[in-house]
N, C-alpha and C positions, 0 to 999 in steps of 0.2 A: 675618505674611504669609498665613497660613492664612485668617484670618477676612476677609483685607482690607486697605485701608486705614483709618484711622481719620482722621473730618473732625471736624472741630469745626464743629458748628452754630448760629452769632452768634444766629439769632431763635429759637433753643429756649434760648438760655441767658437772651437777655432776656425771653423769654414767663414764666421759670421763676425771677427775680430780680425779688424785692419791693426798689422802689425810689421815688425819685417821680421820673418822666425827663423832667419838667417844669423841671428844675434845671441849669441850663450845665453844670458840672461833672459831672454825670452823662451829658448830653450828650457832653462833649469825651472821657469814660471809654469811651465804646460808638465812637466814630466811634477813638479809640486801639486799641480791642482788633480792631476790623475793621481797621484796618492792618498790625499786629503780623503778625511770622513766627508761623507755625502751629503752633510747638514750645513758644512762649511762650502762645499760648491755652491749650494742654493744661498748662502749667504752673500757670496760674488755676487753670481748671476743677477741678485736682488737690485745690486746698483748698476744693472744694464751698462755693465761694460762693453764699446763697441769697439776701442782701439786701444794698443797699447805701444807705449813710448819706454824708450831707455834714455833716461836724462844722466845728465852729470850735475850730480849735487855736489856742494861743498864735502859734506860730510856724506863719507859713502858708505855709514853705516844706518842713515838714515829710516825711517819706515817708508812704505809704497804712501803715492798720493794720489786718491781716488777722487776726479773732478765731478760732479754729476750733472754740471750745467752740459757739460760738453759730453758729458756718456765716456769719460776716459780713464787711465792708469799711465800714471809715472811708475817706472822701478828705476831705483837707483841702479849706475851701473856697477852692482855688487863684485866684489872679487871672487868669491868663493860661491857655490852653490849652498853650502850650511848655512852662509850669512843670507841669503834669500829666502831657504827654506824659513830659517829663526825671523825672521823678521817678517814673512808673509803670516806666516802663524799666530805671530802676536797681534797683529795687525787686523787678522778675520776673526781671532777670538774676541777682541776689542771694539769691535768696530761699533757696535752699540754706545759704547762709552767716547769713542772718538768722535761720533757723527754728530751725537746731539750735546759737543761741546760750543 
């Protein structure tokens, strides 16, 4: 409270994310992280995301995979924008439980 609030700022983090946002899924990732609760941005932001990849996994219901040596995110290349929203979701809720498995 001393310093403030703290915002999360959507066009400094995609000004500041090598990506190519010419990609749906990349697309439906930026228009997901501008809806999300504000607690759940800062929980991204927390693993200094600086680039983001659309991989082809086997299975492309997969969850997103957060590298943190490299500062990176895979998304699968989802079909649907539902299946990215449900899957980022689970995924930022979790993420406490997935990092320190």
């Amino acid at each position: 409270m001393v310093c403030g609030k703290a915002e999360f700022n959507l066009d400094d983090f995609i000004k500041h994310t090598s990506c190519n946002n010419e990609e749906k899924v990349i697309q439906w990732f930026w228009e997901w992280l501008k809806n999300c609760k504000e607690e759940d941005k800062f929980k991204l932001k927390s693993n200094y995301i600086h680039s983001i990849t659309v991989v082809k996994f086997k299975d492309k219901n997969q969850l997103p995979e957060a590298h943190i040596c490299s500062s990176s995110l895979d998304l699968p290349n989802y079909e649907t924008k539902k299946i990215l929203y449900e899957k980022m979701q689970y995924a930022i809720e979790n993420i406490g439980n997935i990092t320190d498995n």
